[in-house]
C-alpha positions in Angstrom: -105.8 94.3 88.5 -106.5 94.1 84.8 -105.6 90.5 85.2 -108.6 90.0 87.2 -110.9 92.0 85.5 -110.3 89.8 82.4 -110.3 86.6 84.3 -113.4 87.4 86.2 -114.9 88.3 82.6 -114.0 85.0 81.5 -115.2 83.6 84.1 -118.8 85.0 83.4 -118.3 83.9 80.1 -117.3 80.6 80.7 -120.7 80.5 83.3 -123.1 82.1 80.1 -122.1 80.4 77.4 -120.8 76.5 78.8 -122.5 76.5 82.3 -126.1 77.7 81.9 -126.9 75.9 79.0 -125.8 72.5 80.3 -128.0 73.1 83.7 -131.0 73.5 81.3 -129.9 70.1 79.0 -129.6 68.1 81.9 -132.6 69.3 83.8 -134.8 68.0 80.9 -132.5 64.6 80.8 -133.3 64.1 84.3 -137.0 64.6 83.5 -137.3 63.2 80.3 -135.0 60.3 80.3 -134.2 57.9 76.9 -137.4 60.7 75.7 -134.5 63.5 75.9 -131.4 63.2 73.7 -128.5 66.3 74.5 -125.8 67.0 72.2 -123.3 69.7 73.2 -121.3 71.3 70.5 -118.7 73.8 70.1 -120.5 75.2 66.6 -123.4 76.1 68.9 -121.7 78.0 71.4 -121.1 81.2 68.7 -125.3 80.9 68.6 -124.7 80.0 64.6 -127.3 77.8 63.1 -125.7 74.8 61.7 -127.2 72.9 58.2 -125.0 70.0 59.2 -126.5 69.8 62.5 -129.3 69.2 60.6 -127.7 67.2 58.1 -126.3 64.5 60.9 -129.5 64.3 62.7 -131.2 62.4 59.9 -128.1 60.1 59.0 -128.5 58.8 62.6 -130.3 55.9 63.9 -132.9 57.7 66.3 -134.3 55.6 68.9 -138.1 55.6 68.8 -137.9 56.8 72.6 -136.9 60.0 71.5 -138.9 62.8 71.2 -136.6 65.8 70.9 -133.2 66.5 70.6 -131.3 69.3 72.9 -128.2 71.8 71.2 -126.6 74.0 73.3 -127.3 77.6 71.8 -124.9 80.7 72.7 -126.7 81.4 76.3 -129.8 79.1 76.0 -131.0 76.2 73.9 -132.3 74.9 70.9 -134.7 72.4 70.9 -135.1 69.9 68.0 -139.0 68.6 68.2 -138.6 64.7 66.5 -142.5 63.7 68.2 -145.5 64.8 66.2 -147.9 65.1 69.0 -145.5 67.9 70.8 -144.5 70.0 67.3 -148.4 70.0 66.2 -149.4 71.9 69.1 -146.4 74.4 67.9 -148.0 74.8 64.5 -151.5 75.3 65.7 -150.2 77.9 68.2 -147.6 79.3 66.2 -148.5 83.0 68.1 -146.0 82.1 71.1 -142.8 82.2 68.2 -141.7 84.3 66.0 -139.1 83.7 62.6 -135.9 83.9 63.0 -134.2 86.3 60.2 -131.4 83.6 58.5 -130.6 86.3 56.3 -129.0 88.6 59.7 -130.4 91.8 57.3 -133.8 93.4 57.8 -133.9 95.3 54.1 -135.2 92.0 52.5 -138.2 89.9 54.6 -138.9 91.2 57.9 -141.6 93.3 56.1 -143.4 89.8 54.5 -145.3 87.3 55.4 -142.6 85.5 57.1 -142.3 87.8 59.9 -145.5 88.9 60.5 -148.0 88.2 63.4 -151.6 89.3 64.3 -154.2 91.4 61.9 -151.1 92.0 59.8 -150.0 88.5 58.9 -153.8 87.7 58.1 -154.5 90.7 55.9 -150.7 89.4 53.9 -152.0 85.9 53.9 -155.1 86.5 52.0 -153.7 88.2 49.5 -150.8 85.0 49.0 -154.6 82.9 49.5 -156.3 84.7 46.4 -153.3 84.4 44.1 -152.3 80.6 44.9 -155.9 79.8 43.8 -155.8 77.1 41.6 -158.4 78.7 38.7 -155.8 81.5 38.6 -152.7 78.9 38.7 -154.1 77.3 36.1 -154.3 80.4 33.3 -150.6 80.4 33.8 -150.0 77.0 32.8 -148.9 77.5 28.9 -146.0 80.5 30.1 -144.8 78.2 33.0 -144.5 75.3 30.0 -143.3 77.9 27.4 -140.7 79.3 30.6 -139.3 76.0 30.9 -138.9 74.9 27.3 -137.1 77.7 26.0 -134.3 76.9 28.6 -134.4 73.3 27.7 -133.7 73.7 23.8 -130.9 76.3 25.1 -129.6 74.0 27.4 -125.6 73.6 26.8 -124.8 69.5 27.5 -121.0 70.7 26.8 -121.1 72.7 30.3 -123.5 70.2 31.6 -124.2 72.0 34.7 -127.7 70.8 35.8 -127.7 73.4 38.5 -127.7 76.4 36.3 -130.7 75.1 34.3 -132.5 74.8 37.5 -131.7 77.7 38.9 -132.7 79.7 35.4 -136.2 77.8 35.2 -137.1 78.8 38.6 -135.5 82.4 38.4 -138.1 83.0 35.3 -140.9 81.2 36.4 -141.2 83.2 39.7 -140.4 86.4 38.7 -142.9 86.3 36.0 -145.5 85.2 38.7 -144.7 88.1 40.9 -144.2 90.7 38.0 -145.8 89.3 35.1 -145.1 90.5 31.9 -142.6 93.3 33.4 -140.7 90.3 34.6 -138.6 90.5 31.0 -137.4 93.9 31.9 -136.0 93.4 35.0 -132.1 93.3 34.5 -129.2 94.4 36.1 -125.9 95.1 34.0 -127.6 92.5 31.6 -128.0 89.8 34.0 -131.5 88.4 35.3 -132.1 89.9 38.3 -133.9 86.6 39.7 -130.3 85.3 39.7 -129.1 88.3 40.9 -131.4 87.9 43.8 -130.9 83.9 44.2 -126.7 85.3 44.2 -127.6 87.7 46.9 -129.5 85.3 49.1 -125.8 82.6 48.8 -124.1 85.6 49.0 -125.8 86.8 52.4 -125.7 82.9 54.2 -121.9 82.1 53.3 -121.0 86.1 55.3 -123.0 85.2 58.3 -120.6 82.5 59.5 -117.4 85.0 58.8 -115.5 85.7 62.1 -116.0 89.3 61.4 -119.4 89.3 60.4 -120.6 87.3 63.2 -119.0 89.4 65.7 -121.2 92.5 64.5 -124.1 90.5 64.2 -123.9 89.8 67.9 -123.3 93.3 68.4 -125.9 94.8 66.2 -128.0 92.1 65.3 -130.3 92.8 62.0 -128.1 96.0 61.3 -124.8 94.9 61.1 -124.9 94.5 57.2 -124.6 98.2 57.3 -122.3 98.7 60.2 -118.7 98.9 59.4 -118.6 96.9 56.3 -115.7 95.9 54.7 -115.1 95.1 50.7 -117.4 92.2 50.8 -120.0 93.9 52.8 -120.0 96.8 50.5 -120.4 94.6 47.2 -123.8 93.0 48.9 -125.0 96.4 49.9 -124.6 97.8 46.5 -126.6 94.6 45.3 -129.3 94.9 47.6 -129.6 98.7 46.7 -129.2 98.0 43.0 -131.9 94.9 43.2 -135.0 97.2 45.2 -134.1 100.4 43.1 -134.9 98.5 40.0 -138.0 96.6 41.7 -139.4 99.8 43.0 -139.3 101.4 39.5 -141.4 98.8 38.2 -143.5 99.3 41.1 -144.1 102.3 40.9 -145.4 102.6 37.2 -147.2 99.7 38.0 -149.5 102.0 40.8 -149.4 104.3 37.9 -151.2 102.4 36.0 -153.5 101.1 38.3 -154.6 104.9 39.4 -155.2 105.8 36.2 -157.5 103.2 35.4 -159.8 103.5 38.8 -159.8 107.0 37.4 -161.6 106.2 34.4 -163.5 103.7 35.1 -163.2 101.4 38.6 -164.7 98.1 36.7 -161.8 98.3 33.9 -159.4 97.5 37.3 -159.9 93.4 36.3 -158.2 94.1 32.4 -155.2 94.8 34.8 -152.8 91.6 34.8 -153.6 89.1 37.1 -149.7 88.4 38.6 -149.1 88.8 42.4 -147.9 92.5 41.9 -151.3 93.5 40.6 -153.0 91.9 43.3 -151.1 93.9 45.9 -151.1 97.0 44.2 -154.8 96.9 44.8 -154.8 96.2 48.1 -152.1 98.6 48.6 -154.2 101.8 46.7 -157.4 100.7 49.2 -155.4 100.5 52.0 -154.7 104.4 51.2 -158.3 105.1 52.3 -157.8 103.7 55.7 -155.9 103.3 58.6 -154.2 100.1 58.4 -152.1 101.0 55.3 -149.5 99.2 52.9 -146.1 100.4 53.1 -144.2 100.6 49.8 -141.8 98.6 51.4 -143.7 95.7 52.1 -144.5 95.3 48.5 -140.6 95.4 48.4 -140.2 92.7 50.9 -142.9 90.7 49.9 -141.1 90.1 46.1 -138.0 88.7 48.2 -139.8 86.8 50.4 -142.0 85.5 47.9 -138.8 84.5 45.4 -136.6 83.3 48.8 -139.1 80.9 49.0 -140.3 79.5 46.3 -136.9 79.4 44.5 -135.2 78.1 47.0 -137.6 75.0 48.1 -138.5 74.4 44.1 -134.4 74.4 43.4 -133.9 72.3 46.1 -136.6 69.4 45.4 -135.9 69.2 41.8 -132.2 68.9 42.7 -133.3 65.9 45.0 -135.4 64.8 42.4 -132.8 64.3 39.8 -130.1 63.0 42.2 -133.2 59.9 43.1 -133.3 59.5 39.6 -130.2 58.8 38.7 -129.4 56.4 41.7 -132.4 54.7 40.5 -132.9 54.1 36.5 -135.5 51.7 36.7 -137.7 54.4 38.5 -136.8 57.0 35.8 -138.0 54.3 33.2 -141.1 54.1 34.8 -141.7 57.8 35.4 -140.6 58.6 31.8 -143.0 56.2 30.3 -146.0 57.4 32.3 -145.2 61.1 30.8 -145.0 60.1 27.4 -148.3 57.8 27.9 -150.5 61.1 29.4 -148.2 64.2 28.2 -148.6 64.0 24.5 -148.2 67.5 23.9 -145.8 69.9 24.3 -148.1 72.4 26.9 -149.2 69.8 29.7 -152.2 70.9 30.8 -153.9 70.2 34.8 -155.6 67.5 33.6 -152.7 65.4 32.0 -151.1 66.2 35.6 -153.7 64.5 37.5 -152.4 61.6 35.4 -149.2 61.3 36.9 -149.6 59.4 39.7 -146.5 58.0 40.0 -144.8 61.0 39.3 -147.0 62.7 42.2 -145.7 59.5 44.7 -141.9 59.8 43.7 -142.6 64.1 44.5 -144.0 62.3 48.0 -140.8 59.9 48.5 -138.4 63.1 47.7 -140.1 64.9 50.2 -140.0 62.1 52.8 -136.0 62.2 52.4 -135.6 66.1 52.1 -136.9 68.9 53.7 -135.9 72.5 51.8 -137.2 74.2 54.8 -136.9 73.1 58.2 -138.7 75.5 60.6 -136.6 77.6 63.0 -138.4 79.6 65.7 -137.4 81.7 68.6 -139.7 81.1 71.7 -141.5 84.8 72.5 -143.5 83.3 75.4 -143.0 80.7 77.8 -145.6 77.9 77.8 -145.9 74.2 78.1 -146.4 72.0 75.2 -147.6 68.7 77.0 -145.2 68.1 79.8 -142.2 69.9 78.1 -142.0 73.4 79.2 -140.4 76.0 76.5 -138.5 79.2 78.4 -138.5 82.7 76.3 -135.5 83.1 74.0 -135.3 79.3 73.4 -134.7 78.5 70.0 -137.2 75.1 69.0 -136.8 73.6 65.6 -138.8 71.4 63.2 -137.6 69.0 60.6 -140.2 66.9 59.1 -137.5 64.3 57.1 -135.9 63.4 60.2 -139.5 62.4 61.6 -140.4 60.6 58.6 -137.4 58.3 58.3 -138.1 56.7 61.5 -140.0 52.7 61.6 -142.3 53.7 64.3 -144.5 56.0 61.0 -143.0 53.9 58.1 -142.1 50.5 56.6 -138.5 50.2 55.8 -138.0 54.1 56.1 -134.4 54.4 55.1 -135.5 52.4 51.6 -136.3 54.7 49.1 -139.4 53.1 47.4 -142.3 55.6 45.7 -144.7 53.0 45.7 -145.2 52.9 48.9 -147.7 55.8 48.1 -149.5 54.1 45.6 -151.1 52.3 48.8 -154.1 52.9 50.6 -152.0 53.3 53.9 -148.7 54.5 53.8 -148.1 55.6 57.2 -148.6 54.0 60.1 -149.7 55.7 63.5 -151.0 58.7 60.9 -152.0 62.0 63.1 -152.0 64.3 60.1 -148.9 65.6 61.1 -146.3 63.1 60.2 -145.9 63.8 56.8 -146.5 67.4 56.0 -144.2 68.6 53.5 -145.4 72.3 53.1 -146.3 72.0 56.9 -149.6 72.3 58.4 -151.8 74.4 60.9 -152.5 78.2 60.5 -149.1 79.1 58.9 -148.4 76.0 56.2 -147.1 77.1 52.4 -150.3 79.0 51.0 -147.5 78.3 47.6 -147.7 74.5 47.5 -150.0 74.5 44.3 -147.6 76.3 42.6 -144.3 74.8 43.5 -146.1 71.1 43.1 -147.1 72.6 39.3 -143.6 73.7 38.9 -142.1 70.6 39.5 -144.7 68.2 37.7 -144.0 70.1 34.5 -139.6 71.0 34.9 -139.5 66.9 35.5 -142.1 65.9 32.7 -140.0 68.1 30.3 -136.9 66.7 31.7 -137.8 63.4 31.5 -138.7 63.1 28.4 -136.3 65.3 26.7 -133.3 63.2 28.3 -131.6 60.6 30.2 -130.3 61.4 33.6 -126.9 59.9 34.8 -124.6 60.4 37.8 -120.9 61.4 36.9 -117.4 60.4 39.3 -118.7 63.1 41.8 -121.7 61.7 42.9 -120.9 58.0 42.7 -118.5 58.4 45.2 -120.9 61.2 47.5 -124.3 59.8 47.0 -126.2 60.7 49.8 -125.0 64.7 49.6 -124.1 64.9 45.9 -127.2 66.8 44.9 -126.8 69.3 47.7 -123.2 70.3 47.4 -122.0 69.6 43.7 -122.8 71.9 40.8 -121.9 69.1 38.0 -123.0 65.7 40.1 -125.6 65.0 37.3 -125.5 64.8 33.7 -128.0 65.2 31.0 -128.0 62.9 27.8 -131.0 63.7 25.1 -132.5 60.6 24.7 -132.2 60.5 21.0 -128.3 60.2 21.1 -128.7 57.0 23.2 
């Protein structure tokens, strides 16, 4: 009897997870034709989201037929959108999805911007709006510049591990945006605790492909960090705990402050420092007088979700950046000599950035090649977008580098040449959708100011401080060294050439 039981279960199984999916692929086959590509795969039966997936996608030669890609996806599918025309009507209507939490804990961004919808999302996004404004951007121009060369004079070309830099340069940068000049006491057991956070985020997407961890994720989805947890679990609980206990303190004497100032006099609230904690402090204290109040958890969130993005697609880019450059010298000759011609002086101001046109066209070609973020939604509605129709619980995905290294939108696409947008036209069949790097629609990266401003001034500084060169690793893994490797790069001061 319990023979049957378990084969019958299997059986169900076997019907859930291989059989239903495959009806849905091959329905849209049979409707789409060569417009429809399926790929079934054993990674995508556990419902895991694969970066390789991603990864192969935009190695391969894809038709220009092709307008989306079908995965299997535990019960269901995921859709991977290659066609402007169908994924711009999902960025305009981006109600009918919601975010799907890549981090399987809801203690860290389902509070932020990320995940929130209706009045709520609005009221977020105009305070992100009001800080990214470039007037405010620009009054932090001389700490970003004095941020990154303090860790370039300290930089140690014995360890030579470009990585670290990076990651360091960003970790300051951001924090220092969110907390401002509380950003220097932020530590914990004397370690930054912007690289205590970047850890945690690594530390959080290697566990969510453990056997063990992924069985209680199906089982208790956003709450299986805390169900259960073994040794490792533990150590990431204790350094979540450890990372919002120190956050809220600062927090909290930051309200303080603020109180005490509308006490005395409501017009001194502008001599209050102008970094994104400030702003939301405000808006948190005025929400106290009505109904749709600010939890002091949001303002939590919101610092991870704010540093989970920006560090993460800065890190990446610059990464991308400095593998490009080492492939290709002659571009970092032409690049360095633009810097020295405009950035004469150590701070680099806006306007010597607006000089760097060929700088801001190799920042273009990097992005053309690399996406940090691909968009990942889960389907909350079903609706038609054009003649494909998307069921609830489908999974539909967005990756802009796979779209942009196809002929139909680009000369040569697989060539990487930054001239290209130095031209009046660089893409062909242009929609405004094709290339859009920080996305587009309602919900693109309010941030892009600031991450473009980040980058200009880490590769002007790098650039012209030193010589970038590919070691053993990445001559023999060139198109993946600067994802994978720590060392793949090396840095040689351009004075000991």
């Amino acid at each position: 009897m319990l023979i049957q039981i378990l084969l019958i279960l299997f059986g169900m199984l076997f019907c859930l997870f291989l059989i239903k999916p495959l009806v849905v692929m091959m329905k849209l086959k049979l409707q789409f034709g060569s417009a429809c590509r399926i790929q079934f795969g054993i990674y995508q039966i556990l419902g895991l989201h694969s970066s390789s997936l991603i990864e192969k996608m935009r190695r391969q030669s894809i038709p220009k037929t092709v307008n989306f890609i079908v995965h299997n996806f535990a019960w269901t599918v995921q859709i991977l959108i290659i066609d402007p025309d169908y994924y711009q009507y999902m960025l305009i209507n981006h109600e009918n999805y919601s975010q799907i939490n890549d981090l399987n804990s809801n203690q860290l961004l389902d509070e932020g911007i990320m995940f929130q919808q209706g009045e709520k999302w609005k009221k977020q996004r105009e305070l992100f709006i009001q800080y990214f404004d470039i007037e405010k951007l620009k009054s932090n121009l001389p700490t970003i510049n004095e941020i990154i060369q303090k860790h370039i004079k300290q930089y140690d070309q014995s360890n030579d591990n470009i990585k670290s830099l990076i990651l360091k340069i960003i970790s300051d940068i951001y924090l220092y945006s969110f907390f401002g000049q509380d950003a220097n006491k932020l530590q914990i057991n004397h370690k930054c605790i912007g690289l205590e956070t970047i850890d945690l985020f690594q530390s959080l997407s290697k566990l969510s492909n453990k056997p063990y961890y992924l069985c209680k994720k199906i089982l208790f989805g956003v709450q299986a960090l805390k169900m259960f947890p073994n040794a490792e679990e533990q150590i990431i609980q204790t350094k979540i705990n450890n990372i919002k206990f120190s956050i809220e303190k600062i927090i909290q004497k930051r309200i303080v402050q603020h109180e005490l100032k509308l006490d005395e006099d409501e017009n001194e609230i502008s001599q209050i420092p102008d970094d994104f904690l400030s702003l939301y402090i405000q808006a948190y204290l005025q929400s106290k007088k009505g109904n749709n109040r600010i939890s002091f958890e949001e303002i939590k969130q919101q610092f991870f979700t704010f540093f989970k993005i920006g560090s993460q697609t800065t890190t990446q880019i610059i990464q991308a950046s400095l593998h490009y450059l080492a492939e290709y010298p002659e571009i970092q000759n032409q690049l360095r000599q633009e810097i020295l011609s405009f950035c004469k002086l150590e701070i680099i101001q806006t306007q010597e950035l607006k000089s760097l046109v060929h700088l801001s066209a190799f920042l273009n070609e990097v992005l053309r090649f690399i996406n940090p973020l691909p968009i990942v939604r889960k389907v909350q509605k079903s609706h038609f977008i054009k003649d494909l129709k998307l069921d609830r619980d489908w999974i539909v995905m967005i990756d802009y580098s796979i779209t942009n290294l196809q002929e139909k939108y680009y000369d040569k696409p697989k060539v990487f040449d930054y001239q290209r947008w130095l031209q009046s036209q660089s893409i062909k069949e242009n929609n405004n959708y094709i290339f859009i790097p920080f996305s587009n629609g309602p919900r693109n990266c309010v941030g892009s100011s600031l991450v473009t401003i980040i980058y200009q001034i880490i590769l002007a500084n790098i650039l012209r401080n030193f010589e970038i060169t590919n070691n053993e690793i990445s001559a023999t893994n060139k198109e993946i060294a600067f994802v994978q490797y720590d060392n793949s790069l090396k840095l040689r001061p351009i004075n000991q050439r």
